[in-house]
N, C-alpha and C positions, 0 to 999 in steps of 0.2 A: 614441493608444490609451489606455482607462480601465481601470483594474486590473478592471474587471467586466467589458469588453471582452475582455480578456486571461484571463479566466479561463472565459468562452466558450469562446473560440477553445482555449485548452484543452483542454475536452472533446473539443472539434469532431477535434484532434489525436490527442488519448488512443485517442477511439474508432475512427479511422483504423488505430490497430495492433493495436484488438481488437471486431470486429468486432460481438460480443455484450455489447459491457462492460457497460448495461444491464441485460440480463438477468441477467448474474453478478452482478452487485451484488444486485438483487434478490434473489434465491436467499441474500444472505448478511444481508440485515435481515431477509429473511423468518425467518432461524435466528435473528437478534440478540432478536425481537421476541417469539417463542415463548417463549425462554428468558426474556424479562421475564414474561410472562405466566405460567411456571411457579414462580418464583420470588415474584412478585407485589409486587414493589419493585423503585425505580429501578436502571439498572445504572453501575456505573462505567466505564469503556472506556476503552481506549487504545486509539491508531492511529499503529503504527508505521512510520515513513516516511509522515507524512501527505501530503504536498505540500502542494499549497492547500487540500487539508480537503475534497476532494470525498466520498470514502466516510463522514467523521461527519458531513458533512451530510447524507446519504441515512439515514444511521440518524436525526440529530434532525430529518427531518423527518416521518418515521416514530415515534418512541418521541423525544415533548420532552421527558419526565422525566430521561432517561438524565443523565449527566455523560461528555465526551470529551475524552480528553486525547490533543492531537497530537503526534507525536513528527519531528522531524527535522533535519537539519542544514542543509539549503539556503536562505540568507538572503532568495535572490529569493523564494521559494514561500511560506516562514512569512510574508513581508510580503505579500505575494497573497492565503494564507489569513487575515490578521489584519484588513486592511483590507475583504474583500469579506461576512466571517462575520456571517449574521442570527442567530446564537443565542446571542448576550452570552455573559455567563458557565459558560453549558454546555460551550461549546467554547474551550477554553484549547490557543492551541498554545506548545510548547515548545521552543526551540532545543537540542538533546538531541544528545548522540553514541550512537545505539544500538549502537554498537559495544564500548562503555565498558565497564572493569570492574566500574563502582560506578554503574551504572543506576539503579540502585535510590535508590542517593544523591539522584541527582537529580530522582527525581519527587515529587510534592507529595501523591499517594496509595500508602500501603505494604497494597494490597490491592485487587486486579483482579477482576472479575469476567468480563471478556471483552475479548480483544486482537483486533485483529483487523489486515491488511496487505493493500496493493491494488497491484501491477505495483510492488512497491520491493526483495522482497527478495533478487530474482535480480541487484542488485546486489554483494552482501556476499559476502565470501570463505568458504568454506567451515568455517574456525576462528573466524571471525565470528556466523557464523549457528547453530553448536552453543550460543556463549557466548551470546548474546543468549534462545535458548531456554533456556539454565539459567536467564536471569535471569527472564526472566517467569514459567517454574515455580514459581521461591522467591514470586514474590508472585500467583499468580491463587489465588485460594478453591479448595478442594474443588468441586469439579461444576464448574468455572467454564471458558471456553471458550475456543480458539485458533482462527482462520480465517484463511487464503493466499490470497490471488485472485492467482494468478501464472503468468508462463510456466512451465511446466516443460516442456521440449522433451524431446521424442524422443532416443531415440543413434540417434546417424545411423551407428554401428555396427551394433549388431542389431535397429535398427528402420527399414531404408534405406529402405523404400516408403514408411510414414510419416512418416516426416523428410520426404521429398524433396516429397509432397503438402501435406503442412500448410506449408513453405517457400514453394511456390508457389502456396498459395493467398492465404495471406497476403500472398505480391507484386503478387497479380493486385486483391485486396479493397485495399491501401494504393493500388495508383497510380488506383483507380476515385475512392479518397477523397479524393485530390489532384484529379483530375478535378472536383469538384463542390465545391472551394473549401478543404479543408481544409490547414493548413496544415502544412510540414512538421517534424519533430524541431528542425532548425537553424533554418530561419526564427523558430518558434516566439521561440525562446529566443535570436535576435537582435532580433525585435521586446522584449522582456521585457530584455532589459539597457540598450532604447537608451530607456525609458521614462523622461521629465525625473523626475530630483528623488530616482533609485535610484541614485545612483551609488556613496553607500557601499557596498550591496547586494551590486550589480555588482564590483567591486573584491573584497569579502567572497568574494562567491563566484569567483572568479579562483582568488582563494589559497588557499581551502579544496578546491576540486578539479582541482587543478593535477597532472600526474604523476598521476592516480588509474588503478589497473588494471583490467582489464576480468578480472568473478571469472571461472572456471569453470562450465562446467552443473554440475548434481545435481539426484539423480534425487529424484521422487518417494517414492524409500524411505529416501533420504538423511534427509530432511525429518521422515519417519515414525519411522524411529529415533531421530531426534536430542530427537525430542517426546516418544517412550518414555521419552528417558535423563533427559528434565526435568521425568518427573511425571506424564507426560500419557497414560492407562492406555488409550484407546478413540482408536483416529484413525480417517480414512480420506476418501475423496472424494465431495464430495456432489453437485460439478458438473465437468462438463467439457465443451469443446467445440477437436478435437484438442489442440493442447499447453497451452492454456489451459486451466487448472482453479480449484477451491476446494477445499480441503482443510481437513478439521474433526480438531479436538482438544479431548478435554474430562478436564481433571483429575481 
């Protein structure tokens, strides 16, 4: 396997657990690309939890003027995005703890124009994910924008019919996409560790998420306060398809 191979299959993977990934992307250069357009100069960007740089790649292939800056901590993924990246110096990723209290410290731009995050941040602990929205408050511009492409599921308390439908559709759309070659979560990322010549990587990544917790859901409104308290005056949703959504914020 070629790390360009690997980052196929990838997608091939990614869009196995979201059936429209796609289109949601879409819907969110479309917003990236407006906003250049209103603005009428390049944007600067971050992308938090990039992986392999798939969502700044959609935007600079889209708007090449921009500047993106990848944010993440997975050693396999930033050497995936580093190696496979067509857009030189526009796209810078960074070995980053988004969780940090001095975020800020470690970017190389003290002034955002638009963040934006694709299936990472339903990772983060729910004290994680308030501080992380402080810190991108203190540095996005005035007018300047947040977007979510993430699960946020249902409560399967008071929303049991559509819990239980968007679960099994989603089961029914993953094992069709196994069916037609895709591959799964675990293969994936057994194939990607067994790749010659990563084994610092590999190792790297062992010990960095080793013990790591699986966070809690939260809700949608969770996300929307937390963006009030960091600045961010206008939110709300501008795609969804069941628990999948994108969520806009603009300072």
């Amino acid at each position: 396997m070629t790390p360009q191979k690997m980052l196929d299959e990838w997608h091939k993977q990614q869009t196995a657990f979201i059936e429209l990934r796609d289109l949601r992307t879409r819907f969110l250069v479309d917003i990236v690309e407006y906003h250049r357009q209103r603005l009428g100069r390049p944007l600067t960007i971050v992308d938090v939890g990039c992986g392999p740089g798939s969502l700044g790649t959609a935007i600079l292939e889209r708007i090449p003027d921009s500047r993106v800056y990848g944010l993440d901590r997975d050693p396999l993924l930033l050497r995936l995005g580093r190696e496979t990246n067509k857009h030189g110096e526009n796209f810078t990723f960074l070995d980053v703890d988004i969780t940090s209290e001095d975020l800020a410290a470690q970017l190389p731009v003290q002034q955002i124009d638009v963040t934006v995050s694709a299936t990472a941040l339903h990772w983060l602990m729910p004290q994680d994910l308030v501080q992380l929205y402080q810190a991108v408050g203190k540095l996005t511009v005035d007018g300047g924008l947040f977007m979510n492409a993430d699960h946020l599921d249902y409560d399967g308390r008071t929303q049991t019919f559509l819990d239980e439908y968007s679960q099994q559709y989603k089961t029914t759309h993953l094992k069709d996409s196994y069916a037609k070659g895709a591959m799964s979560w675990q293969t994936w990322w057994e194939e990607m560790k067994a790749l010659p010549g990563w084994e610092k990587e590999r190792d790297e990544w062992e010990k960095r998420w080793e013990g790591r917790e699986t966070a809690p859901h939260v809700s949608e409104d969770f996300h929307f306060e937390a963006l009030r308290a960091a600045g961010f005056g206008q939110t709300g949703t501008v795609y969804q398809w069941l628990e999948d959504r994108l969520i806009l914020a603009v300072k």
